[in-house]
DRENRO-157373 format. One line per field, with one value per atom (N, C-alpha, C, CB): residue number from 1; atom name; z, y, x. Coordinates in steps of 0.05 Angstrom, whole numbers, always signed. Glycine has a CB too. Layout:
N
n	c(NUM,...)
atom	c(CA,...)
w	c(Z,...)
v	c(Y,...)
u	c(X,...)
% end
This chain:
233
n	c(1,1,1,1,2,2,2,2,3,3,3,3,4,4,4,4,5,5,5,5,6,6,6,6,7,7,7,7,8,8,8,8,9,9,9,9,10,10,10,10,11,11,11,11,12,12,12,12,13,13,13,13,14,14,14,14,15,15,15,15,16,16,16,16,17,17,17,17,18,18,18,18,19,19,19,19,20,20,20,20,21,21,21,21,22,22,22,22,23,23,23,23,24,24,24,24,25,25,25,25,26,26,26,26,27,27,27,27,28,28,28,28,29,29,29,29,30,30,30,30,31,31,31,31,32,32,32,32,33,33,33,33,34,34,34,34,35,35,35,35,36,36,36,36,37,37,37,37,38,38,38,38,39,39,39,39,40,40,40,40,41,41,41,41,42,42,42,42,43,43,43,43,44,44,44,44,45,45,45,45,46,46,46,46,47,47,47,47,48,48,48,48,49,49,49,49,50,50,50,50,51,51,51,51,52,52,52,52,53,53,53,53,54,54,54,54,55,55,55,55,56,56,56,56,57,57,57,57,58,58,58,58,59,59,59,59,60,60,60,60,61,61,61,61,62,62,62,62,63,63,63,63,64,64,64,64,65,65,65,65,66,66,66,66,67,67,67,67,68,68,68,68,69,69,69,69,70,70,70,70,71,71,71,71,72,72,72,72,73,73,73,73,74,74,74,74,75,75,75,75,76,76,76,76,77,77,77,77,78,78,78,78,79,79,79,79,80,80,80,80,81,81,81,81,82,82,82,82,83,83,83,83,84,84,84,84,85,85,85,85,86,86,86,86,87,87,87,87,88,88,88,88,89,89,89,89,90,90,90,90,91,91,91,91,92,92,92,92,93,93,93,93,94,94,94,94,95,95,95,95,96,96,96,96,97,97,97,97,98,98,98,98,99,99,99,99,100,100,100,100,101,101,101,101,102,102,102,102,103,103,103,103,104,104,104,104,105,105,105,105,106,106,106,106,107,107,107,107,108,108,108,108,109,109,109,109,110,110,110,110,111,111,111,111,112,112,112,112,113,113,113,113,114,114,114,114,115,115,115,115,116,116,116,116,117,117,117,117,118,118,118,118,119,119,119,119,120,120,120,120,121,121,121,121,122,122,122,122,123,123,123,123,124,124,124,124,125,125,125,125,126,126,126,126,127,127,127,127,128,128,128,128,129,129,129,129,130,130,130,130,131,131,131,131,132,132,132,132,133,133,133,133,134,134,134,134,135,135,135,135,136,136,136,136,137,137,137,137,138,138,138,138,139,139,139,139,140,140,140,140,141,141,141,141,142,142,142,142,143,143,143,143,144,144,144,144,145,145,145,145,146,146,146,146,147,147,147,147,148,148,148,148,149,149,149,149,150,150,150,150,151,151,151,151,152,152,152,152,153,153,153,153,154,154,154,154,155,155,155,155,156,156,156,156,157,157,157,157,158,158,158,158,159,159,159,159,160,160,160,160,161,161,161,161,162,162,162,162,163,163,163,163,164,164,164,164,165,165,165,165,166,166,166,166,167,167,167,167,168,168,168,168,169,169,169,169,170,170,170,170,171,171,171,171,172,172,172,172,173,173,173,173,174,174,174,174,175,175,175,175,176,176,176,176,177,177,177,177,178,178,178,178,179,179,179,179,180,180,180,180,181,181,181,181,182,182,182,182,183,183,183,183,184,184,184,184,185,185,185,185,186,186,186,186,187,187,187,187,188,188,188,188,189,189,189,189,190,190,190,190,191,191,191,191,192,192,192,192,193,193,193,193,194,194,194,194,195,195,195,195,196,196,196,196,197,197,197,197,198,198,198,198,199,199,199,199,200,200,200,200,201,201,201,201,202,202,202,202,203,203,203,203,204,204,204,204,205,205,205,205,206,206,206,206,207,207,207,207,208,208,208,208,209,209,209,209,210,210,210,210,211,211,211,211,212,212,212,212,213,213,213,213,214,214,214,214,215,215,215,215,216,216,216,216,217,217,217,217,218,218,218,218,219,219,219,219,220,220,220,220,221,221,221,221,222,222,222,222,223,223,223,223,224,224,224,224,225,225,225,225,226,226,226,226,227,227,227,227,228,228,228,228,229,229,229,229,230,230,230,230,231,231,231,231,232,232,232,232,233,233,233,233)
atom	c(N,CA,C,CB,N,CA,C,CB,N,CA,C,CB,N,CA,C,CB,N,CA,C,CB,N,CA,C,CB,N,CA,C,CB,N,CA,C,CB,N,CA,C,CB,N,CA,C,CB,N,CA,C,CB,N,CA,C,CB,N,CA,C,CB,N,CA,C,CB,N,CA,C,CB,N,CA,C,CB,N,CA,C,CB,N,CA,C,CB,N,CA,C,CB,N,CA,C,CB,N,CA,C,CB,N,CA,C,CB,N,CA,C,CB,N,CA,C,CB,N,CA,C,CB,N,CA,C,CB,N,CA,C,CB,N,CA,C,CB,N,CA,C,CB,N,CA,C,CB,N,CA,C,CB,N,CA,C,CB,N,CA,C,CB,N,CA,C,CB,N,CA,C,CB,N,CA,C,CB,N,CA,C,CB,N,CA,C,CB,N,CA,C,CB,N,CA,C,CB,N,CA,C,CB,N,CA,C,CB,N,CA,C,CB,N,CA,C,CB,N,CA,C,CB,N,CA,C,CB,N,CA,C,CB,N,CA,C,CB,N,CA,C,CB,N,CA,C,CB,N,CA,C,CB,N,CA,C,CB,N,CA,C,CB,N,CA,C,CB,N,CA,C,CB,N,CA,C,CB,N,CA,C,CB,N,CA,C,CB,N,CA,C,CB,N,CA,C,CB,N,CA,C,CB,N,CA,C,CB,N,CA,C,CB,N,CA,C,CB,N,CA,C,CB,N,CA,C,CB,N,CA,C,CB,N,CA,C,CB,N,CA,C,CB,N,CA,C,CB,N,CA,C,CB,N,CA,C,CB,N,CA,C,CB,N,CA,C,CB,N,CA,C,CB,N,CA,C,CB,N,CA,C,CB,N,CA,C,CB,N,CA,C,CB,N,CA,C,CB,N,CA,C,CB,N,CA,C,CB,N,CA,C,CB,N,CA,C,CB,N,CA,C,CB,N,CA,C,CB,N,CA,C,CB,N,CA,C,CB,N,CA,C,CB,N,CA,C,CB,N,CA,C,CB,N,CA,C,CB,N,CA,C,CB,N,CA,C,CB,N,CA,C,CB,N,CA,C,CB,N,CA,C,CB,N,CA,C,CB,N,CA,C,CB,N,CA,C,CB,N,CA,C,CB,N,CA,C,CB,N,CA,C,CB,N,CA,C,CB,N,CA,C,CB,N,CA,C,CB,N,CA,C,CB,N,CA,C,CB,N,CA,C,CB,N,CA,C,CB,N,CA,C,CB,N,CA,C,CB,N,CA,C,CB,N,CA,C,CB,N,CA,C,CB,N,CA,C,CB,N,CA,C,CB,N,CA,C,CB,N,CA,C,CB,N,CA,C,CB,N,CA,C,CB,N,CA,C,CB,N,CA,C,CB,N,CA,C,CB,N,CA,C,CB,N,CA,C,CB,N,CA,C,CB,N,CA,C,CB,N,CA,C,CB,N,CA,C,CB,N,CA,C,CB,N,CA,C,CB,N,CA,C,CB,N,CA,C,CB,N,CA,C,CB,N,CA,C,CB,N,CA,C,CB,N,CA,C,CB,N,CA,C,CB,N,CA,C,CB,N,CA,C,CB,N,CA,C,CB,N,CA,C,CB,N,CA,C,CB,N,CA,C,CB,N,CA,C,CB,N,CA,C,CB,N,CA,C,CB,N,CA,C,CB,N,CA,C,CB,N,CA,C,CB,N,CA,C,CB,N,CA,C,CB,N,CA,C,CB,N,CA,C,CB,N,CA,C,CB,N,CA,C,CB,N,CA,C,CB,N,CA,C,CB,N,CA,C,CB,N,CA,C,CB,N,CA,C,CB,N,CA,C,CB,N,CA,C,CB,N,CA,C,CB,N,CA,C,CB,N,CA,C,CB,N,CA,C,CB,N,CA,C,CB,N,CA,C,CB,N,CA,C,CB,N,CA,C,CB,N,CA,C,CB,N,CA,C,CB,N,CA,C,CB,N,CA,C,CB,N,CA,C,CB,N,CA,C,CB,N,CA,C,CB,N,CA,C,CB,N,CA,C,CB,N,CA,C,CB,N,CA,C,CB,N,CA,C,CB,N,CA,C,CB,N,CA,C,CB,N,CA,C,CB,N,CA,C,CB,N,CA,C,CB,N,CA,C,CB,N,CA,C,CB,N,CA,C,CB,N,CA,C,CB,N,CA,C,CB,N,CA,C,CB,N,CA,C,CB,N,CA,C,CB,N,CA,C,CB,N,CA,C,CB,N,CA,C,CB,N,CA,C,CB,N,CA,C,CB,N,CA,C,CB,N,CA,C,CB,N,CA,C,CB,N,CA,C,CB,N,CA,C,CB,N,CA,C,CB,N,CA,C,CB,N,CA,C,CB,N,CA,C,CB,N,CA,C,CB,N,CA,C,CB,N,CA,C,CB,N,CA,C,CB,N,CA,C,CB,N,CA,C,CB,N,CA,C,CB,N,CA,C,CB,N,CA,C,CB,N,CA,C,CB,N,CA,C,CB,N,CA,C,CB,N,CA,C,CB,N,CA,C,CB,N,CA,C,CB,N,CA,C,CB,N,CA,C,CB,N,CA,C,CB,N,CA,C,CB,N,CA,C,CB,N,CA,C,CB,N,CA,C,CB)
w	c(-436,-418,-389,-422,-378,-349,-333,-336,-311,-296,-265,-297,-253,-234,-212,-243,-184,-165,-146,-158,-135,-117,-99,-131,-74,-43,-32,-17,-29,-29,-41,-20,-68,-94,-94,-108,-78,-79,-76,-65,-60,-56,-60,-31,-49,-43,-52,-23,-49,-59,-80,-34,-73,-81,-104,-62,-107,-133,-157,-125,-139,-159,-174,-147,-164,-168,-190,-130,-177,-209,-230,-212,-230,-258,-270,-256,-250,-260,-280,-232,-266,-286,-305,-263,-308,-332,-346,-334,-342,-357,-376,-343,-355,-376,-383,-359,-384,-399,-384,-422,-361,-342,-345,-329,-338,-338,-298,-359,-279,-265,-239,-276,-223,-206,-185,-192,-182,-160,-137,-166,-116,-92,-66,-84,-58,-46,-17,-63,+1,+20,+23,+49,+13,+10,-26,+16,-23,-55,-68,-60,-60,-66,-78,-41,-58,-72,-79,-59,-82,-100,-121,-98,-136,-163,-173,-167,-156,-161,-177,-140,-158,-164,-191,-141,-187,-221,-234,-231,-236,-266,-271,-265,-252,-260,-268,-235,-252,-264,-291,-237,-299,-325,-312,-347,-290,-274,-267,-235,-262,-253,-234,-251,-215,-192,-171,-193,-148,-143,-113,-155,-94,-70,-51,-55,-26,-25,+11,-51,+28,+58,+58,+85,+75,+73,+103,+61,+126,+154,+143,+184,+119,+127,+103,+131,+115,+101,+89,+114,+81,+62,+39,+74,+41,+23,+4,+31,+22,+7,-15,+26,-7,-23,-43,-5,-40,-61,-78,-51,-67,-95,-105,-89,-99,-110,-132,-93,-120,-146,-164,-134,-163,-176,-206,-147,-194,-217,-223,-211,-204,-225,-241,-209,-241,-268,-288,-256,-278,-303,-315,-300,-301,-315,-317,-314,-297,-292,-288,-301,-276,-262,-248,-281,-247,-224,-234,-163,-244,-253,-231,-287,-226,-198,-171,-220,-155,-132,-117,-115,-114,-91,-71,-99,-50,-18,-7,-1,-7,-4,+20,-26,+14,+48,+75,+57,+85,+104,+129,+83,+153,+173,+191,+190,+199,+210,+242,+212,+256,+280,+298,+291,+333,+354,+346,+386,+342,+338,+362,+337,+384,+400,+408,+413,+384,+378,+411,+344,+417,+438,+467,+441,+469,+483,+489,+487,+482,+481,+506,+481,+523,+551,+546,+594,+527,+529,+507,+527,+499,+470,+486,+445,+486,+483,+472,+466,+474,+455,+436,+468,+449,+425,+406,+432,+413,+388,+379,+383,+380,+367,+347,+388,+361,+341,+322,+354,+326,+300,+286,+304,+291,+275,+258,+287,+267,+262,+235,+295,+240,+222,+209,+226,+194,+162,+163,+151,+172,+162,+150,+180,+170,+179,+160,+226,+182,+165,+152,+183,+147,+119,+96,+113,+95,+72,+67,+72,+95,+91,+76,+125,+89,+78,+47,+86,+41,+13,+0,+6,+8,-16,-12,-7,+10,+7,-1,+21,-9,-24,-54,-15,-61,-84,-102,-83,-79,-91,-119,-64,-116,-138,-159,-138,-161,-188,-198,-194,-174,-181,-198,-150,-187,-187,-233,-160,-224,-261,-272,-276,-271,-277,-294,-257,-311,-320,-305,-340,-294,-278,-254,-295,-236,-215,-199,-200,-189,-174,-155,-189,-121,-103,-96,-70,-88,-74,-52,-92,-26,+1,+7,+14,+20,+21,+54,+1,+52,+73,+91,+67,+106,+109,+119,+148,+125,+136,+171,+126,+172,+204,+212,+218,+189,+198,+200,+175,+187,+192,+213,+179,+233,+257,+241,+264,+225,+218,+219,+202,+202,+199,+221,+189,+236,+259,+288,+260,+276,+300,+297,+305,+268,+264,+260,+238,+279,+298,+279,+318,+239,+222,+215,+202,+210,+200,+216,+208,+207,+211,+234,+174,+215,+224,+253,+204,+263,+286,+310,+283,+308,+321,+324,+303,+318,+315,+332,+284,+349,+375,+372,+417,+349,+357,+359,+335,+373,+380,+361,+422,+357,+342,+305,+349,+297,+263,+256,+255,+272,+265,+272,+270,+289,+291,+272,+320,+261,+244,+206,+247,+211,+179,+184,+167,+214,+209,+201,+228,+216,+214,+183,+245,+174,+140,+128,+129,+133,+114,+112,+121,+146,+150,+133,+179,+136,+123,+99,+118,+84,+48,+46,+26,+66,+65,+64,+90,+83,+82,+60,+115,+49,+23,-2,+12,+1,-19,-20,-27,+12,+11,-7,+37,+5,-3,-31,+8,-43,-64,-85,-63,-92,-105,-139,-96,-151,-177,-177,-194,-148,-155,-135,-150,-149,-134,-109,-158,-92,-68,-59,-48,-49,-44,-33,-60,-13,+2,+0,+31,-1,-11,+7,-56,+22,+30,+19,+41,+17,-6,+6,-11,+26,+39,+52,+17,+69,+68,+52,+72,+49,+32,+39,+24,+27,+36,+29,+28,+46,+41,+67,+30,+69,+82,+113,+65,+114,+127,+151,+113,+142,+152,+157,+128,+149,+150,+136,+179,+109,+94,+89,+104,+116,+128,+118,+156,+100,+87,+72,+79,+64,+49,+25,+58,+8,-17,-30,-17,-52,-64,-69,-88,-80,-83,-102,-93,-126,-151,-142,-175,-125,-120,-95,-112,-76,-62,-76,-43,-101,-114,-137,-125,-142,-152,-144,-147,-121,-109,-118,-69,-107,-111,-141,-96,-161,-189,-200,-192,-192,-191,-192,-147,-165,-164,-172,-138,-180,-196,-223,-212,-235,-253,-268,-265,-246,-254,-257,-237,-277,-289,-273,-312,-288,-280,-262,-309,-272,-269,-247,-292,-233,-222,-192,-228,-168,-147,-126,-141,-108,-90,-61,-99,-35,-19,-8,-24,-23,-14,-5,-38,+10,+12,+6,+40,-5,-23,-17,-43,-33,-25,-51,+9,-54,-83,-98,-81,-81,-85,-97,-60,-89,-89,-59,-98,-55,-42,-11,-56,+11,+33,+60,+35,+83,+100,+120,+116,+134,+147,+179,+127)
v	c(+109,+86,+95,+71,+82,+89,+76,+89,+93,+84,+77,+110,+56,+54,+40,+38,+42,+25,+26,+27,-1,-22,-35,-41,-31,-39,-55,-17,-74,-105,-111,-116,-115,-124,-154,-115,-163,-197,-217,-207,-204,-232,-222,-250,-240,-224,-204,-216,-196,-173,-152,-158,-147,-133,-140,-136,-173,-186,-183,-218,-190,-196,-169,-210,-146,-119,-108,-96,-120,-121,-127,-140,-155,-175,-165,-207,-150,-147,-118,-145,-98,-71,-74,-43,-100,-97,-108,-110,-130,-137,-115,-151,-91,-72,-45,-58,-43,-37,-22,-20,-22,-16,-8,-33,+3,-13,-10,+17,-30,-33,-39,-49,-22,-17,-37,+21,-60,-79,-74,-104,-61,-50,-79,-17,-95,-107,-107,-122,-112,-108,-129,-104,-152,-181,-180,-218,-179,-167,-199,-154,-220,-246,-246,-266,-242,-248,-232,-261,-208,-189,-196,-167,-205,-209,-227,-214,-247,-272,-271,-280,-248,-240,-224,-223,-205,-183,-201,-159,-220,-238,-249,-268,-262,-286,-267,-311,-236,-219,-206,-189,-196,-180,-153,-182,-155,-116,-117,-106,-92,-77,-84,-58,-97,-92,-71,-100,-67,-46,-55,-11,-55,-61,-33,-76,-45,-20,-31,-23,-12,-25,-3,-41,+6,+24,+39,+17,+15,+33,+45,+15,+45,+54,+71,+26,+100,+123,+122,+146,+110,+112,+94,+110,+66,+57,+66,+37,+77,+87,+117,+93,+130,+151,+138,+168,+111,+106,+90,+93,+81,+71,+94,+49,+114,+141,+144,+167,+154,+163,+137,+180,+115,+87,+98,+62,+109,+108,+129,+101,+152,+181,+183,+210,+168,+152,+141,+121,+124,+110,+111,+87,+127,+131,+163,+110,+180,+207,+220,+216,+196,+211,+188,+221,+184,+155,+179,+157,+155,+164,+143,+164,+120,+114,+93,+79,+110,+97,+87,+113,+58,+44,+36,+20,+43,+41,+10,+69,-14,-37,-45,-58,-42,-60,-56,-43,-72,-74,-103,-79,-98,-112,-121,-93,-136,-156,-133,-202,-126,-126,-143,-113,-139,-158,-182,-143,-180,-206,-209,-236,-187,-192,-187,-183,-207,-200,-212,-223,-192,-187,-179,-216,-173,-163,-139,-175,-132,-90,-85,-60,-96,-78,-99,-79,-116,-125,-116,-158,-91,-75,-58,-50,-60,-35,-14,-41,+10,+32,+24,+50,+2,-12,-20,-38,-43,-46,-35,-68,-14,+7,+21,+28,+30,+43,+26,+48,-1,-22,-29,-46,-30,-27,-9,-28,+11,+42,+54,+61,+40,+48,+31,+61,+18,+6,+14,-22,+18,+20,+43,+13,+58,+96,+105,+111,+100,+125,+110,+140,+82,+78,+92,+53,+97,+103,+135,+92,+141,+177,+181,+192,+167,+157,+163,+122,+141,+135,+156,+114,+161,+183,+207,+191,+211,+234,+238,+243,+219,+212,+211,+189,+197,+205,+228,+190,+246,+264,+281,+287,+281,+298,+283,+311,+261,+253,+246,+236,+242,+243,+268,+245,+296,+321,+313,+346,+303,+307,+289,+301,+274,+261,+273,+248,+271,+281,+283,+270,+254,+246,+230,+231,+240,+220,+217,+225,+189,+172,+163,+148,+172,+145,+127,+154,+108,+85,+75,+61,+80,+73,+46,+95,+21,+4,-6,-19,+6,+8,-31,+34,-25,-61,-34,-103,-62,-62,-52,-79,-66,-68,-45,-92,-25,+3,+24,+15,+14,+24,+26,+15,+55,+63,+48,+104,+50,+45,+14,+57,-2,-25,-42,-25,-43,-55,-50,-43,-34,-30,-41,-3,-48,-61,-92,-47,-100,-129,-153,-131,-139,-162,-157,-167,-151,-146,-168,-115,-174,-203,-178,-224,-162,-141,-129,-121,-134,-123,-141,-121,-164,-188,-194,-211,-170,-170,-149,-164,-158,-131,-123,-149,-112,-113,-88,-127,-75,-40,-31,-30,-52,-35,-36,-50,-53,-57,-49,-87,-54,-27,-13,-23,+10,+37,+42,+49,+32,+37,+45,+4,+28,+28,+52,-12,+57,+77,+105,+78,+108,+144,+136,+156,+120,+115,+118,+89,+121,+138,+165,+134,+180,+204,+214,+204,+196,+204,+218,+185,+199,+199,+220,+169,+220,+253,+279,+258,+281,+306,+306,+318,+283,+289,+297,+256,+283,+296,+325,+280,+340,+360,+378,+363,+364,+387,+394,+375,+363,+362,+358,+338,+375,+376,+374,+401,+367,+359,+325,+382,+315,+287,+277,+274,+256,+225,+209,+194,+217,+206,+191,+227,+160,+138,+122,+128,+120,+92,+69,+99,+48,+27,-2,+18,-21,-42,-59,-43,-79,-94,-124,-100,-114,-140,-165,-154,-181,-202,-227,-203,-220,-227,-256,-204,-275,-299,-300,-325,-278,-279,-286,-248,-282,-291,-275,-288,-249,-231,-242,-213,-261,-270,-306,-260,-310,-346,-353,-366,-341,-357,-357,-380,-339,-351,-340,-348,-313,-300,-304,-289,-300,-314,-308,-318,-288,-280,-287,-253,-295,-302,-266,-321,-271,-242,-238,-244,-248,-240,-224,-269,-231,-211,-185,-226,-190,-171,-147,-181,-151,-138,-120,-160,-129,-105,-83,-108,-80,-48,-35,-45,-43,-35,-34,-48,-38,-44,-15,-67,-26,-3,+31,-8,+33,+64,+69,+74,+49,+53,+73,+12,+60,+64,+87,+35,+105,+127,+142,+137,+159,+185,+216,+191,+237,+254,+268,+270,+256,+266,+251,+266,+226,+210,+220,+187,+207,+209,+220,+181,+238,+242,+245,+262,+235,+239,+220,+260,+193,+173,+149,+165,+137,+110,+91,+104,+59,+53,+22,+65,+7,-23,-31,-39,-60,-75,-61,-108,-61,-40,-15,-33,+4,+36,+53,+43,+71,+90,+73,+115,+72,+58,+70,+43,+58,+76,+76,+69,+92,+95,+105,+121)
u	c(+81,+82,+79,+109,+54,+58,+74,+38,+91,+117,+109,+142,+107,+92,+112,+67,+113,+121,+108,+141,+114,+100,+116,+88,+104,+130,+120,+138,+130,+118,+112,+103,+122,+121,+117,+145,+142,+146,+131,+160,+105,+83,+64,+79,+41,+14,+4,+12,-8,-24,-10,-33,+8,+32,+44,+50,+54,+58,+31,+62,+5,-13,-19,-38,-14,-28,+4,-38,+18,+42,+35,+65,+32,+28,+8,+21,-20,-46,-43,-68,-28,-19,+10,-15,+24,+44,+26,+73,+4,-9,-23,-23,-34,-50,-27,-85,-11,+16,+42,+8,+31,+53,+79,+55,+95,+129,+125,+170,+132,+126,+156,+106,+162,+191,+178,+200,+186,+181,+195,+186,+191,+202,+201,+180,+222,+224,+248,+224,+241,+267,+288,+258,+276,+296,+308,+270,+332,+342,+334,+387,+342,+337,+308,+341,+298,+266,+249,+249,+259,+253,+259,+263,+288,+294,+279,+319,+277,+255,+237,+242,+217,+188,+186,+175,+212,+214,+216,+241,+235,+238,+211,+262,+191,+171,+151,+160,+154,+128,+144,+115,+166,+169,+172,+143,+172,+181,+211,+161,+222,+239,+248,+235,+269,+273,+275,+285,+270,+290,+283,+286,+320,+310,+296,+335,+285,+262,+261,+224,+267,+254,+249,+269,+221,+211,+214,+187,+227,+240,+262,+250,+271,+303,+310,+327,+312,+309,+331,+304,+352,+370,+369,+392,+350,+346,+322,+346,+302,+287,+301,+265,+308,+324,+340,+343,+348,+369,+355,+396,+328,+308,+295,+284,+296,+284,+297,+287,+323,+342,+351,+374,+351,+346,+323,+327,+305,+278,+279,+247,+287,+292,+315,+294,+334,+361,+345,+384,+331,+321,+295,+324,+272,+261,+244,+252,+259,+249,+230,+252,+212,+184,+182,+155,+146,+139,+96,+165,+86,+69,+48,+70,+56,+26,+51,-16,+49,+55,+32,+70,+44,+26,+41,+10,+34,+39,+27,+20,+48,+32,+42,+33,+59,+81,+67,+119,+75,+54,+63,+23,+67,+73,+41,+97,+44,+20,+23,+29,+39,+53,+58,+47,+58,+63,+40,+60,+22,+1,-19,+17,-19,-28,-64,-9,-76,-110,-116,-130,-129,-150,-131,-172,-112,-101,-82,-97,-99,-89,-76,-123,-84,-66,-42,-84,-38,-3,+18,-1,-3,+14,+35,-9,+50,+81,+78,+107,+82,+98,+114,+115,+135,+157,+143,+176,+113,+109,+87,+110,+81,+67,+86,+55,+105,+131,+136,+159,+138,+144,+128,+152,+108,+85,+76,+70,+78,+74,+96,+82,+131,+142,+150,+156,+123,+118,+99,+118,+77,+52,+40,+39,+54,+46,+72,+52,+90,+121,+131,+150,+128,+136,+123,+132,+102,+91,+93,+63,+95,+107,+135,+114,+153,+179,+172,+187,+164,+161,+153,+145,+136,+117,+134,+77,+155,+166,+185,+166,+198,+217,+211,+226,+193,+181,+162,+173,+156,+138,+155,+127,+180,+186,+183,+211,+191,+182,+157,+193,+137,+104,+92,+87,+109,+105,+109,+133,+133,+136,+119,+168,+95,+84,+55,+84,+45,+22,-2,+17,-5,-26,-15,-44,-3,+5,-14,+27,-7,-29,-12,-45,-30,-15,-39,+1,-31,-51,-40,-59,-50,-52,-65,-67,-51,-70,-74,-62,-97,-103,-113,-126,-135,-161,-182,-151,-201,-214,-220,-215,-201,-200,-189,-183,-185,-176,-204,-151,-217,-244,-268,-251,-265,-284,-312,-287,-327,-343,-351,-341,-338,-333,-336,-314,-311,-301,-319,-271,-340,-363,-385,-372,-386,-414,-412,-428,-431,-432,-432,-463,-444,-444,-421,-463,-403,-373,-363,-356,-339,-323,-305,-302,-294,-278,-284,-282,-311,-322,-314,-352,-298,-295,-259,-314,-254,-221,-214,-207,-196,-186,-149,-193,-143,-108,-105,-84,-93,-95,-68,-90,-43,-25,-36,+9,-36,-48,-74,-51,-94,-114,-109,-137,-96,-99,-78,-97,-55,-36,-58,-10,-76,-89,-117,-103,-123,-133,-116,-148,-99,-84,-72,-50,-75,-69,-88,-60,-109,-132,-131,-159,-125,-116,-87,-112,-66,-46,-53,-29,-72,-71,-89,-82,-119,-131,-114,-148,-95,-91,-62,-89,-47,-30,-55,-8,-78,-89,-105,-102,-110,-112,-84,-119,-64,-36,-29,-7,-42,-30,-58,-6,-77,-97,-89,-112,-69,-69,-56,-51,-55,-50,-73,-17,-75,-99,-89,-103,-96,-92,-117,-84,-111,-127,-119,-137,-134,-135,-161,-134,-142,-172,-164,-176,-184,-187,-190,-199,-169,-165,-189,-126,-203,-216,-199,-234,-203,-199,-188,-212,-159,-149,-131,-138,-131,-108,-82,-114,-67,-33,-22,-18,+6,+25,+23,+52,+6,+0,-12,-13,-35,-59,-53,-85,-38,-32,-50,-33,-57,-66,-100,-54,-109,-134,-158,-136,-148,-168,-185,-162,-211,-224,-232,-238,-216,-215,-188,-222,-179,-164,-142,-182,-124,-99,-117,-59,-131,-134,-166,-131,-182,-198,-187,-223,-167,-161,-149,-147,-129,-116,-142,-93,-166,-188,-186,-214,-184,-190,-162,-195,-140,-120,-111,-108,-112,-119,-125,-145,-155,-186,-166,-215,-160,-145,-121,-141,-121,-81,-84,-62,-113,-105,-133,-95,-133,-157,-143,-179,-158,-143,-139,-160,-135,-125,-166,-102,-193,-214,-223,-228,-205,-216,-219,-204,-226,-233,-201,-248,-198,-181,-190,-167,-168,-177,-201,-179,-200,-227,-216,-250,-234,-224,-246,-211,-235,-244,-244,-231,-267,-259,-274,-272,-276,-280,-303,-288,-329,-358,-359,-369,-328,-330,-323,-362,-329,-328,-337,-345,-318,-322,-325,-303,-346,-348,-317,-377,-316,-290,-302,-268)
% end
């Protein structure tokens, strides 16, 4: 049985990429920071609870040892959680440090947090897998070219937070060359993130993320990734 958790489990993207891997046989640790609607989401999906805020290094440690009690490894982590930040599209000179830092710790050191808290039990895993979820709009490439939607979006704290998150997951997968390290762009997606506004449904944003969850021990490391395959960055 593969043993999997997921941080931001409770909605969006996060929910759907649950239901979509208990569906293909999962046992699946629903990592939520609201205990209420976390339990919610475990019951209606058939997963695990476990509460999970990914700023706060003591909860994360205590959902660690939560899943190394009960199930003594963690065979695919996905890195979903994810904060919108200040909101301030097209006005970069009114970004803060403050909210760079807040931004930064969910996006960035949450996911360091996490994965470092978890690496030992990845380590006992046959084939461990993480998945980074990155966008679009974290993409130098992307976000420059004039037909991209993405090229027409200016927020300096949330894209630069999803770019050094491609970096993050490159160099864990330099360190760690017997596990799958990935990041993938789940596209334009319509969740709670975005007000809704996205123009792909969870059930296609959640493909990519899906897609790398669930490659084997031969599969790709160190890439980043969107519905197509292998993505420019």
């Amino acid at each position: 049985m593969t043993t999997t958790l997921i941080t931001g489990a409770n909605k969006g993207l996060g929910a759907e990429t649950a239901r979509r891997l208990i569906e293909a046989g999962h046992t699946v640790y629903a990592g939520a920071r609201d205990a209420h609607r976390g339990r919610e989401a475990a019951a209606r999906l058939g997963a695990r609870f476990v509460q999970l805020d990914v700023t706060d290094e003591d909860s994360v440690k205590a959902a660690a040892e939560f899943v190394r009690a009960d199930a003594g490894r963690l065979d695919v982590l996905v890195n979903n959680a994810g904060i919108v930040g200040a909101g301030k599209i097209g006005r970069v000179g009114d970004v803060t440090g403050a909210d760079m830092m807040t931004t930064y710790d969910t996006n960035v050191f949450g996911v360091v947090r996490v994965t470092h808290a978890f690496l030992p039990l990845l380590e006992a895993s046959d084939v461990p897998v993480v998945v980074n979820v990155g966008s679009g709009l974290g993409s130098l490439a992307v976000t420059t070219d004039p037909s991209r939607i993405e090229s027409q979006v200016t927020v300096l704290d949330y894209n630069s937070s999803k770019t050094a998150l491609v970096m993050v997951t490159s160099q864990y997968a330099k360190a760690y060359p017997d596990m799958r390290f990935n990041a993938v762009d789940p596209g334009y997606t319509a969740t709670d993130l975005n007000g809704h506004q996205g123009t792909q449904t969870v059930e296609e944003g959640a493909e990519s993320i899906v897609r790398m969850a669930t490659i084997g021990a031969d599969g790709p490391t160190g890439g980043y990734f969107d519905h197509t395959g292998p993505a420019a960055w």
